[in-house]
Every structure is written in structure tokens, then in C-alpha cells.
C-alpha positions as CSV (number, residue, x, y, z in Angstrom):
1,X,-13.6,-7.2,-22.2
2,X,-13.0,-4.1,-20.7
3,X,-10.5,-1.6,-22.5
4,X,-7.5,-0.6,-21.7
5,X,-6.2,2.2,-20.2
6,X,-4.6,4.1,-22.3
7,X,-2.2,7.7,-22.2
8,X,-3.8,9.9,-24.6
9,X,-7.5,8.8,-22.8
10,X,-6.3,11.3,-20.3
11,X,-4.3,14.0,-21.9
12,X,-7.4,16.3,-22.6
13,X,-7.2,16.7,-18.8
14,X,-3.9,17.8,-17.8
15,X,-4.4,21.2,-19.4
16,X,-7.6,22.4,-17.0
17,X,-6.6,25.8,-15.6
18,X,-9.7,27.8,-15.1
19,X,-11.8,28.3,-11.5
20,X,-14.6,25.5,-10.5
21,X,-17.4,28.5,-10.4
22,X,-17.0,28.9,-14.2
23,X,-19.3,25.6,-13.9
24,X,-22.5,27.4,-13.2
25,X,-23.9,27.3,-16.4
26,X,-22.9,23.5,-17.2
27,X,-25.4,22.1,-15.2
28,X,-26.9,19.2,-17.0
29,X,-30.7,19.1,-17.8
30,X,-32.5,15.7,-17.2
31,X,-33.0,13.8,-20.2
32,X,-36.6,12.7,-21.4
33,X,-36.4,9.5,-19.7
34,X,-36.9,12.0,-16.1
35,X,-40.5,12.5,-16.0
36,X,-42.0,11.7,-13.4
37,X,-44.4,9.2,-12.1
38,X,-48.1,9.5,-11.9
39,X,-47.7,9.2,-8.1
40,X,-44.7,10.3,-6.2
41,X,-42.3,7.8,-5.1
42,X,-39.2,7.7,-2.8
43,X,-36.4,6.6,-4.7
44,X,-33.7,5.0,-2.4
45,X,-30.2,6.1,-3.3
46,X,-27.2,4.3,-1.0
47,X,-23.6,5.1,-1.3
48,X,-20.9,3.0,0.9
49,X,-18.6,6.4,2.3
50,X,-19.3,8.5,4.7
51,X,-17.3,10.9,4.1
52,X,-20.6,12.9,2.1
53,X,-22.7,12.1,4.9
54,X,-20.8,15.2,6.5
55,X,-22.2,17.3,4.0
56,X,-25.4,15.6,3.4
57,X,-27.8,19.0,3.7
58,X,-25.5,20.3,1.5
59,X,-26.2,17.9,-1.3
60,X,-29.2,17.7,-1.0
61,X,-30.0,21.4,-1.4
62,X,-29.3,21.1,-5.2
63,X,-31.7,23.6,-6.7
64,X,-31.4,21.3,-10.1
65,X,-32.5,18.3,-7.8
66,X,-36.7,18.5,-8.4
67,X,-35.8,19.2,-12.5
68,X,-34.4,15.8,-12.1
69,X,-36.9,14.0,-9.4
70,X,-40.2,15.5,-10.3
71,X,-42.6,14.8,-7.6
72,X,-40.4,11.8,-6.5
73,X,-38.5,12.3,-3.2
74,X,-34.9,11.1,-2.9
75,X,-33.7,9.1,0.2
76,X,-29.9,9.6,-0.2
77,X,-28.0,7.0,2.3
78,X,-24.7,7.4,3.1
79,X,-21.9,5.0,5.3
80,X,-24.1,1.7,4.1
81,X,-21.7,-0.6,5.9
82,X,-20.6,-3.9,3.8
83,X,-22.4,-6.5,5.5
84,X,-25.6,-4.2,5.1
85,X,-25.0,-3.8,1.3
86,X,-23.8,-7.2,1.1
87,X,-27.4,-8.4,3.1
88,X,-29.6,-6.5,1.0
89,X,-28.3,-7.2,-2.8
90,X,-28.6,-11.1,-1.8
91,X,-32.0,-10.9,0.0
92,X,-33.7,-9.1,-2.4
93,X,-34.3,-5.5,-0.7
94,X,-31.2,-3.3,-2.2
95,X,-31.8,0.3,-3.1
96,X,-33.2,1.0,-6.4
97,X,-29.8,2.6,-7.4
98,X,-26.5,2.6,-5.5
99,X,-22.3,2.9,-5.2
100,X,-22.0,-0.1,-3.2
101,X,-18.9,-1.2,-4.6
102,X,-18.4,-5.3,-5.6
103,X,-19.5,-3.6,-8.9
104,X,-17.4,-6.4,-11.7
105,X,-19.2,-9.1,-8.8
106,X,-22.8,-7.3,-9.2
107,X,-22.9,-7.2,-13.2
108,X,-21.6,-11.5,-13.4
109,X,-23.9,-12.5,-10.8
110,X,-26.8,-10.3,-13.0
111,X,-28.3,-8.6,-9.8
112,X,-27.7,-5.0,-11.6
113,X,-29.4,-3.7,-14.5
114,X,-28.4,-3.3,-17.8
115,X,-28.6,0.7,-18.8
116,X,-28.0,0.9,-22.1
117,X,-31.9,2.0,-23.2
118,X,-31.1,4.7,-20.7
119,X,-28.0,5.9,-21.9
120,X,-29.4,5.9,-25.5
121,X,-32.5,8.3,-24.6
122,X,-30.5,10.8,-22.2
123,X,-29.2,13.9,-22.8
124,X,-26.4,13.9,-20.0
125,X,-24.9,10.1,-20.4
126,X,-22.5,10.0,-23.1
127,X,-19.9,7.6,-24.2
128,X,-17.4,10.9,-25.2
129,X,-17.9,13.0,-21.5
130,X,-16.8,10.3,-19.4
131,X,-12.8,9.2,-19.1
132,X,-12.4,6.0,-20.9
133,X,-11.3,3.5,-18.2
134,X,-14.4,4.8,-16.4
135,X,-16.8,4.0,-18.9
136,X,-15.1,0.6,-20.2
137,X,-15.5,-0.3,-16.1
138,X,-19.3,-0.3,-16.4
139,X,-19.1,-3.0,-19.1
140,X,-19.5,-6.6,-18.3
141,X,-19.3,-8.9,-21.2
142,X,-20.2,-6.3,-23.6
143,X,-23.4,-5.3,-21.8
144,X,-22.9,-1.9,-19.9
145,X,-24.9,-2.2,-16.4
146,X,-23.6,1.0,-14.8
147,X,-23.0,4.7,-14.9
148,X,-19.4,6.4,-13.7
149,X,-20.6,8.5,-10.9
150,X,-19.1,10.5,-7.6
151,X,-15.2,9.7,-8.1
152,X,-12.9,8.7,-10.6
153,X,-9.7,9.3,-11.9
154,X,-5.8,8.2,-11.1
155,X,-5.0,6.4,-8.5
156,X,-1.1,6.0,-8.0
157,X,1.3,8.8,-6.0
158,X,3.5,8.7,-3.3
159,X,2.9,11.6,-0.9
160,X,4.5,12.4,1.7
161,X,4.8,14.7,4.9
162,X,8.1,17.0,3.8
163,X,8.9,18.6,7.4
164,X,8.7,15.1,8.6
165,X,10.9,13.8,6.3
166,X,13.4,16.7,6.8
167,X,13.0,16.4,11.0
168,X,14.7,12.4,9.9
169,X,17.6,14.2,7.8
170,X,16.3,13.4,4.4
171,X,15.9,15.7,1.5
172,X,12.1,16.1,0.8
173,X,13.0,17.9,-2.8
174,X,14.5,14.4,-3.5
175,X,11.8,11.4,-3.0
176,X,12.5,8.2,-3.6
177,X,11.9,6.2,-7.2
178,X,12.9,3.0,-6.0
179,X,12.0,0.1,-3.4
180,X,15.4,0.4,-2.7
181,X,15.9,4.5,-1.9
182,X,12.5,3.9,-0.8
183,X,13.7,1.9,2.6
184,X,16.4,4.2,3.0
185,X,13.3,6.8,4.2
186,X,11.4,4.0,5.9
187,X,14.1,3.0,7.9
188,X,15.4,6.9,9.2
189,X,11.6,7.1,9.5
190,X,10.1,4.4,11.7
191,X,11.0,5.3,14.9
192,X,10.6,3.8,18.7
193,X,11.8,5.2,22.2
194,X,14.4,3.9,24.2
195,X,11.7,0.5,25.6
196,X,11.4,-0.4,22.0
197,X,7.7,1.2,21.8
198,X,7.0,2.4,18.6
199,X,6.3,6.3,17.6
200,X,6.3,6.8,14.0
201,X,6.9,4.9,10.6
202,X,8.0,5.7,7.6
203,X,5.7,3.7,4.9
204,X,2.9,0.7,5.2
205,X,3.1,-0.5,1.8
206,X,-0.1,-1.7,2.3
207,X,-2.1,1.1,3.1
208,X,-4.3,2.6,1.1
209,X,-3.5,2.5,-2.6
210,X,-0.8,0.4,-2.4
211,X,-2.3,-2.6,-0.8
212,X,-5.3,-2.1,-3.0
213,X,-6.4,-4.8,-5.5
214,X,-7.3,-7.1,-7.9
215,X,-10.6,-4.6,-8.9
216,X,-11.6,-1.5,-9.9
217,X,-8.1,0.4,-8.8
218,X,-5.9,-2.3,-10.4
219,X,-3.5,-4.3,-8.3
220,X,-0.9,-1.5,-6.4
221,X,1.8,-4.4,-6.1
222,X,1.2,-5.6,-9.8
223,X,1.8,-2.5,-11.0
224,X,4.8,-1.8,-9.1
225,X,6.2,-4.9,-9.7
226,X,5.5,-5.3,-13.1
227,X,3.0,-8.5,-13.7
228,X,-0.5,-9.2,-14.7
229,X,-2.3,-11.1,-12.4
230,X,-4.9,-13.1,-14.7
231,X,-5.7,-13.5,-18.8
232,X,-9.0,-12.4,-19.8
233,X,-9.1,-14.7,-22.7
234,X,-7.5,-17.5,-22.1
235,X,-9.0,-17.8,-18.1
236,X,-5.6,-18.8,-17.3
237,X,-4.5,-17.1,-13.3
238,X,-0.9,-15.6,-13.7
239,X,-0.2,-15.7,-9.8
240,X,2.8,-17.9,-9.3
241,X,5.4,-15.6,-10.8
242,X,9.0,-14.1,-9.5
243,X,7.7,-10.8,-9.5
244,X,4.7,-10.9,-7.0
245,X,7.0,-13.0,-4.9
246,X,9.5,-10.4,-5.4
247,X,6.8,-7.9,-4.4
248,X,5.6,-10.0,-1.1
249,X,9.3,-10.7,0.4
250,X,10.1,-6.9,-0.5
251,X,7.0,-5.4,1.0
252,X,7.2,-7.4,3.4
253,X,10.4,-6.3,5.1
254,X,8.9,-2.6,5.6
255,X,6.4,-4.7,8.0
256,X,9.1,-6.5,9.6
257,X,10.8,-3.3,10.4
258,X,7.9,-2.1,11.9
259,X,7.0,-5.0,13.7
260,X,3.6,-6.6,12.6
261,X,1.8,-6.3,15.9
262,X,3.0,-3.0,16.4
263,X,1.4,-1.9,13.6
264,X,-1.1,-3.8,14.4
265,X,-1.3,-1.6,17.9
266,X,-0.6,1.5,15.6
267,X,-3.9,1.1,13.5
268,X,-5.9,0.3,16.8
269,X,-5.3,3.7,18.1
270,X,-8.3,6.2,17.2
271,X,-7.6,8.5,14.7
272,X,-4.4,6.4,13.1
273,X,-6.0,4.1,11.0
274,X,-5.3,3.2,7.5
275,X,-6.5,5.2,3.9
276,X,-4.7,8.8,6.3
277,X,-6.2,8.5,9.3
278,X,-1.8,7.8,10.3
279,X,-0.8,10.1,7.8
280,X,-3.1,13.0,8.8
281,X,-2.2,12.0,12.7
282,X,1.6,12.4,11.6
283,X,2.6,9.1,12.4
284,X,3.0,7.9,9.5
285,X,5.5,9.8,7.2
286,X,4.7,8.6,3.8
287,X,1.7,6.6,2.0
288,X,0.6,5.4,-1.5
289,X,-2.5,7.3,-2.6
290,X,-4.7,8.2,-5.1
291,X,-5.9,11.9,-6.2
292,X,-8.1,12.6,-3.2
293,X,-5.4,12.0,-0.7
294,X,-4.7,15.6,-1.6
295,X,-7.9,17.1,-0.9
296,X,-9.1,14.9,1.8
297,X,-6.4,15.9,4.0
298,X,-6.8,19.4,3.1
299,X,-10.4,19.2,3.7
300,X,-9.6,17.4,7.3
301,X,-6.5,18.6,8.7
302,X,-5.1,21.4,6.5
303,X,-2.0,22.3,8.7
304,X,-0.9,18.9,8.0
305,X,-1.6,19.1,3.9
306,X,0.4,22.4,3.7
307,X,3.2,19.8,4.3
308,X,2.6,17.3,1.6
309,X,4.8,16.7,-1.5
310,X,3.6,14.2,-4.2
311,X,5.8,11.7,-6.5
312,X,6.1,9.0,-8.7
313,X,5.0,5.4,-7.1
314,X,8.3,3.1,-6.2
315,X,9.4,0.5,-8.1
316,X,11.8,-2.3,-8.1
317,X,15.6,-1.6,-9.5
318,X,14.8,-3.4,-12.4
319,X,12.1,-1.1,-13.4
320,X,14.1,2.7,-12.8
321,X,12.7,4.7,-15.2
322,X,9.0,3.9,-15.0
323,X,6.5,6.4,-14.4
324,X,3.5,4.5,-13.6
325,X,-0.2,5.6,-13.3
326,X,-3.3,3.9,-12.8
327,X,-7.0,5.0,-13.7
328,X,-10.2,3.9,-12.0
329,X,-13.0,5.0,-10.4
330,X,-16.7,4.3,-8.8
331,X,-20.1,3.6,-10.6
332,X,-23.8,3.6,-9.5
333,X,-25.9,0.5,-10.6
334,X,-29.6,0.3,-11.0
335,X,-30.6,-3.2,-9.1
336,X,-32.9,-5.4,-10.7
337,X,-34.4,-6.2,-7.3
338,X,-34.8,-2.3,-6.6
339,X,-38.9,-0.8,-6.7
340,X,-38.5,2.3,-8.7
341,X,-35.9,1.8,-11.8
342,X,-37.2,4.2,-14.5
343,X,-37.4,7.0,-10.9
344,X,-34.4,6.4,-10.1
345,X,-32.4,6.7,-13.6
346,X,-31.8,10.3,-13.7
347,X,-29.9,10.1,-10.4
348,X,-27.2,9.1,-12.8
349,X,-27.6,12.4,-14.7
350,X,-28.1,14.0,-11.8
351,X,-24.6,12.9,-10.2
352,X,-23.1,14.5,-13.2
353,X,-24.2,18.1,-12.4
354,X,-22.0,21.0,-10.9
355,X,-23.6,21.6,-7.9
356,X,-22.9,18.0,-6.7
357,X,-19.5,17.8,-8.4
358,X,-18.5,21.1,-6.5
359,X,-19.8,19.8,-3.3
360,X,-18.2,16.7,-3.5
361,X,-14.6,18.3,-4.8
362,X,-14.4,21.5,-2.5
363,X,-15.8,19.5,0.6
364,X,-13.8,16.7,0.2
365,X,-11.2,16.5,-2.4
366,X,-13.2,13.6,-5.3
367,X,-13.2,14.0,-8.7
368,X,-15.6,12.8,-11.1
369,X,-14.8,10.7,-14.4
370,X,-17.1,13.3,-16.5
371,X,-15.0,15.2,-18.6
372,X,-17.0,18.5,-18.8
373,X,-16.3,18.8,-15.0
374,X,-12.5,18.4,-15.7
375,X,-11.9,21.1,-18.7
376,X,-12.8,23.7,-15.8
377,X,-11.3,22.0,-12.8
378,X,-8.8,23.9,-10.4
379,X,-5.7,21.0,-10.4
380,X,-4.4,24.0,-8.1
381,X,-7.2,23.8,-5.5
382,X,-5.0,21.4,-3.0
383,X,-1.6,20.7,-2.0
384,X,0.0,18.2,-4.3
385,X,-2.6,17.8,-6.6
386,X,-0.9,19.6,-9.9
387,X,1.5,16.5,-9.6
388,X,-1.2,13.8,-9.8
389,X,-2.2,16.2,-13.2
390,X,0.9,16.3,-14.6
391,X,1.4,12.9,-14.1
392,X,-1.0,12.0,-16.6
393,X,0.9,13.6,-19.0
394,X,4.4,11.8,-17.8
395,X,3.4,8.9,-17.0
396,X,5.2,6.1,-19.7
397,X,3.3,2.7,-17.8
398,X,-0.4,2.4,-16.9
399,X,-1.5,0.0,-15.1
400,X,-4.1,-2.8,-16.8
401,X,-7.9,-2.9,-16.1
402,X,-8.7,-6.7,-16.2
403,X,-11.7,-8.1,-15.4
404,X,-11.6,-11.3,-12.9
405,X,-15.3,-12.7,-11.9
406,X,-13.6,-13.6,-8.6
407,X,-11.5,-11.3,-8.2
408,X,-13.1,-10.4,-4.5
409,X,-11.8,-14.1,-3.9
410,X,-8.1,-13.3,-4.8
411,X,-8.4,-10.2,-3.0
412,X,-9.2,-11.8,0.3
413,X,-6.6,-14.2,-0.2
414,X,-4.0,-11.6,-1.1
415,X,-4.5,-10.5,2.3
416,X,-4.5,-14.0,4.3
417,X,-0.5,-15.3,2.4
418,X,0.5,-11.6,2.6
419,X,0.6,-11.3,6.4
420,X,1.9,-15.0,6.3
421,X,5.0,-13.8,4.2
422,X,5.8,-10.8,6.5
423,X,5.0,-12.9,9.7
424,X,7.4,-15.5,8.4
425,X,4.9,-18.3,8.2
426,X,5.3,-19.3,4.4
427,X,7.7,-17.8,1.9
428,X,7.0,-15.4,-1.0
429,X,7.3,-17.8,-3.3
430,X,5.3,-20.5,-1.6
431,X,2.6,-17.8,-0.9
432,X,1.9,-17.3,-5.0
433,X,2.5,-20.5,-5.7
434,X,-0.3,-21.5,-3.4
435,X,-2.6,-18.5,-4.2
436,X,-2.4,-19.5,-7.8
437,X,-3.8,-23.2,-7.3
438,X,-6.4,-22.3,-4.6
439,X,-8.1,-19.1,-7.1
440,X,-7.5,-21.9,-10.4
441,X,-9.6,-23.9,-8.1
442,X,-12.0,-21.6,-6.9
443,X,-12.6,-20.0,-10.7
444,X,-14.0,-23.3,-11.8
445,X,-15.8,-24.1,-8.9
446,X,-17.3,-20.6,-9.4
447,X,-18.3,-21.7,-12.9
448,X,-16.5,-19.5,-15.1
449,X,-13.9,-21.7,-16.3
């Protein structure tokens, strides 16, 4: 079972203050399990963003990299698309270590190898340098079969685009804290011209962050709304409940404002797609983010991040008052059906090193889980990011980490009775009600009953 979240796993961060470059001298070495091989090998290494690809070269000319490959040569792949990944974990040819994501699905259906004879004989992977949810993550029935790696840490704010909201007559030194003072923005924000065509919108719930979940970022309605979607001891699914219906009908009136095909027309234009592509276009005032929202828009259109202000997620009436956070993060997996395993270990250590975690930070805005980075990490470096900090600190509800072997199921149907709510094609409470029986189903079909 993984562990919990918990407030003080994240208090020895809030206090960072001092400049990234202060990291030159906490590069790790490679531990004993480096050496090389007799021959040289290429090591595939894939990653699912493409958001490094941009600064590929740049990674790659890591002066540490040959203390950790030897004579091995790295091919470093990024953008792997998800039917590629997908493809190549089940047919056998995967990378021989890799971000791919599905990482809880990887480690039940055994296709990723265990690490913990690695982690024992290195001198960079330790239990006490990496956050807790991170490392708890990597763990599948006990048995850790991954390494925190690239980005990870919280996961919950509401930002915001303030001259936006102060163009719709709204205070932006006032944000919302409810669902409630919430659609008071959405509505002076989501705007058409006189044919009815629309031009801007104030919030898509579902973007990003907050339409994220069951997995490795938690469940952004379930935290909002308060409710836990499945029990990792008694196997029992916790779907047909008042407050994730609560959640769907609520939610699902900021889409009805909008107008579901318009958004739909919205997200087809280039450039105003979901995860900021809207937000960083300026058609879209407001959006439920993680951390990196503030450094990716920096790092993309900076104009625009001088503009951001950060808050507290929204919640429902019932729950004024809570301060809620989330932690979670990325891992990279050894695959049992990858050539070179020992070779391509101390990429893991690697991906813990300065040089990479500056690259990756600076360049794009991603923090890693491992805490020696933090202690010297500028929570200054981007516009709105000293909030996400702080939060840590004032945060009084984090969200649960709970393992669900199908929980890629009761994602994908999340998304099917979701639009059916907001569309006004089944009810919010016939929509849990029906998601509950079809994932009971499907969990003891799977086997894991």
C-alpha cells in the first residue's frame, strides 16, 4: 500500500531560498553498480513529453553524463506517443528504461523491474532524498519497481490571468475559494459577440489538473469534492456517492455555459488546446494547475506569465475553509523486456544530477522529487510559484494516494459519463451510480478482486 501523503513530508521544502547555481558542487557521482560493460552498448532511454525534446542538445551535453555511461552511448527519446509506448511494452521491444507513464498498470501487470538490489548498492538513490509520496509511488505491493525521476511535486492551484480578470470587472487581489464565487468569474468571463460565437471563457474545470485522475496526480474532482474514490483493503469501489455526483452536475454547468461544442471548436483551434495551450493564448482566463504551470508559461510566453496570480483550488460551500494540496509526480522504470538493465541503471542516478535538474527547471519550469535539488531551489524563479511553496506549508487537506490496478479503466470512463452529464444525456447521479457497477465489474474480470 502506498503511503500517504502527509504535511510535514513537505515542510523541509517551503523554506528553500538560495540561487539554483549554488548546485554545482551537488552533482551526484554514479554508484558502483555504473561500471561499464566489457563492450559498449546503446542504452535506449524514452520519455513521453516533448517538451525536453526542445532542449535535447542541451541535456545531453551533461559533462557528468560519460562518469555515469562509461563507454555506453545513451539514445535519449523524447515525445514517444501513447500508442508507441503502449505497442512496444506489450510486444516485447520497450526501451530498457523509460517515463512512459501507466506506471501503477506497468508494476501489476510485472512488465517493469523490480530495483530494489539497485537502490541498495547506489550511492545517489536513497529512501531520505526523495519526497515521500514520490518514493511510496514506486511501490507496488511492497516491491519498489521504480525510481522518482524528471518531475514531481504538488499539483493543485488555481491560477489565473489578473489583467483579464480585471478587463471583466473583478478583483484579481480577491480569487475565488468556492464553486460558488468561483462561477461568479466564469460567468463575467466567458464571453461571445453579438452572433453568439464564442471569444473567451472563464474556467474548463476539466482542464489540466482539474480533470485529472484516478492515478498518479490523485483525482482533481475527489479532492475538491471531498470523497475517496476506492478502498485499498477492502477492494470495495466508492463511486456512487452524493459528492462526485455533486462534483459532475456542478462542473458540469461551467460546460453548459460554455457550450460543449464550442468548446469543443475552442480546443480545435491551434495553439488553444488544453494543459495552457488556452490559457497561454488568453482565451481562457483561469485553469487548475500544478507547479509547472508557472514556469511553463514563463518559459513559453512570458508576457502572458507576468500576469498570473496563483490560489487555493475551489471547493464546494460545504467545504469553506479547506486548503487543499496534492503531491505526485513521474518515475522511470527499468522493463523486464528491455536489452541492457544493469547499463541502463545509473540513468536513474543520473536524472538526479544538477545539470539535468537545472535544465529541466530553468528551460521549462519541472521540479524534481529529490530533496537535495529543493533545499537550494529559487521558489522565486517564476511568477506565482512562491504560492504553490507556501502552500505546502498552509495547506490543512491533502489529497490521498490510492492505488487502483484499473484505475486507467475508471479514468477512461470518468471521461465517457462526464460529457454525458454536461451534455444532458444521463444525470450525475445516474452517471456514478453506473460507473460504480461497470469498474466493480471490470475489477473482477481483471482478476484482482
Amino acid at each position: 500500500m502506498t503511503p500517504k501523503l502527509t504535511r510535514r513530508g513537505f515542510l523541509n521544502l517551503a523554506g528553500a531560498t538560495a540561487g539554483l547555481t549554488a548546485l554545482a558542487a551537488c552533482v551526484p557521482a554514479p554508484s558502483g553498480e555504473a561500471a561499464a560493460a566489457e563492450e559498449g552498448v546503446t542504452v535506449q532511454f524514452w520519455i513521453f513529453w516533448t517538451q525536453p525534446g526542445r532542449i535535447h542538445d542541451q541535456i545531453m551535453a551533461d559533462p557528468s553524463l560519460p562518469d555515469f555511461m562509461g563507454d555506453n552511448t545513451l539514445e535519449f527519446r523524447t515525445g514517444v506517443a501513447n500508442e508507441a509506448r503502449l505497442a512496444a511494452v506489450a510486444g516485447g521491444t520497450p526501451p530498457d528504461i523509460g517515463a512512459l507513464g501507466y506506471y501503477l498498470d506497468f508494476m501489476a501487470r510485472d512488465v517493469v523491474v523490480e530495483v530494489t538490489d539497485y537502490v541498495a548498492a547506489s550511492s545517489v538513490i536513497n529512501e531520505e532524498d526523495f519526497l515521500e509520496i514520490n518514493w511510496g509511488q514506486t511501490h507496488y505491493q511492497g516491491v519498489q519497481k521504480g525510481v522518482p525521476a524528471i518531475e514531481g511535486f504538488v499539483r493543485r492551484g488555481f491560477f489565473y490571468n489578473a489583467r483579464m480578470v480585471a478587463d471583466a470587472g473583478l478583483d484579481p487581489d480577491v480569487p475565488p475559494v468556492t464553486w460558488d464565487e468561483a462561477w461568479i468569474w466564469h460567468e463575467a468571463l466567458t464571453q461571445f459577440d453579438e452572433n453568439n460565437n464564442l471569444l473567451q471563457i472563464g474556467l474548463d474545470p476539466y482542464d489540466a489538473e482539474g480533470g485529472v485522475g484516478p492515478g498518479n496526480d490523485g483525482w482533481g474532482m475527489a479532492d475538491s469534492f471531498g470523497f475517496h474514490y476506492f478502498d485499498e483493503d477492502t477492494k470495495e469501489f466508492n463511486l456512487d456517492n452524493e459528492e462526485f455526483a455533486e462534483g459532475l452536475e456542478v462542473w458540469g454547468d461551467y460546460i453548459r455555459l460554455i457550450g460543449p461544442d464550442n468548446l469543443v471548436g475552442m480546443r480545435a483551434v491551434e495553439g488553444q488546446g488544453t494543459w495552457g495551450g488556452s490559457f497561454n493564448a488568453e482565451v481562457q482566463a483561469c485553469i487548475i494547475e500544478g507547479y509547472w504551470h508557472c514556469g511553463e508559461t514563463f518559459n513559453e510566453v512570458p508576457e502572458v506569465a507576468e500576469q498570473i496570480r496563483a490560489s487555493w483550488t475551489p471547493v464546494p460551500e460545504r467545504r469553506r475553509g479547506t486548503k487543499l494540496q496534492q503531491g505526485g509526480g513521474h518515475m522511470v522504470q527499468l522493463f523486464k523486456d528491455g536489452n541492457y538493465k544493469d547499463e541502463a541503471w545509473p540513468v536513474a542516478e543520473w536524472l538526479q544530477g544538477s545539470y539535468f535538474c537545472d535544465q529541466i527547471f530553468h528551460n521549462i519550469g519541472w521540479l524534481p522529487s529529490y530533496k537535495p535539488y529543493y533545499d537550494v531551489a529559487d521558489q522565486n524563479l517564476f511568477p506565482g510559484l512562491a504560492f504553490v511553496f507556501q502552500s505546502v506549508q498552509e495547506a490543512n487537506y491533502w489529497g490521498p494516494q490510492i492505488n487502483c490496478e484499473i484505475e486507467d479503466f475508471v479514468r477512461v470512463k470518468y471521461g465517457e459519463f462526464r460529457e454525458k452529464v454536461y451534455r444532458d444525456e444521463i444525470s450525475g447521479a445516474d452517471a456514478v451510480a453506473q460507473m460504480q457497477d461497470l469498474c466493480t465489474k471490470e475489477y473482477k474480470a481483471a482478476g484482482f478482486a
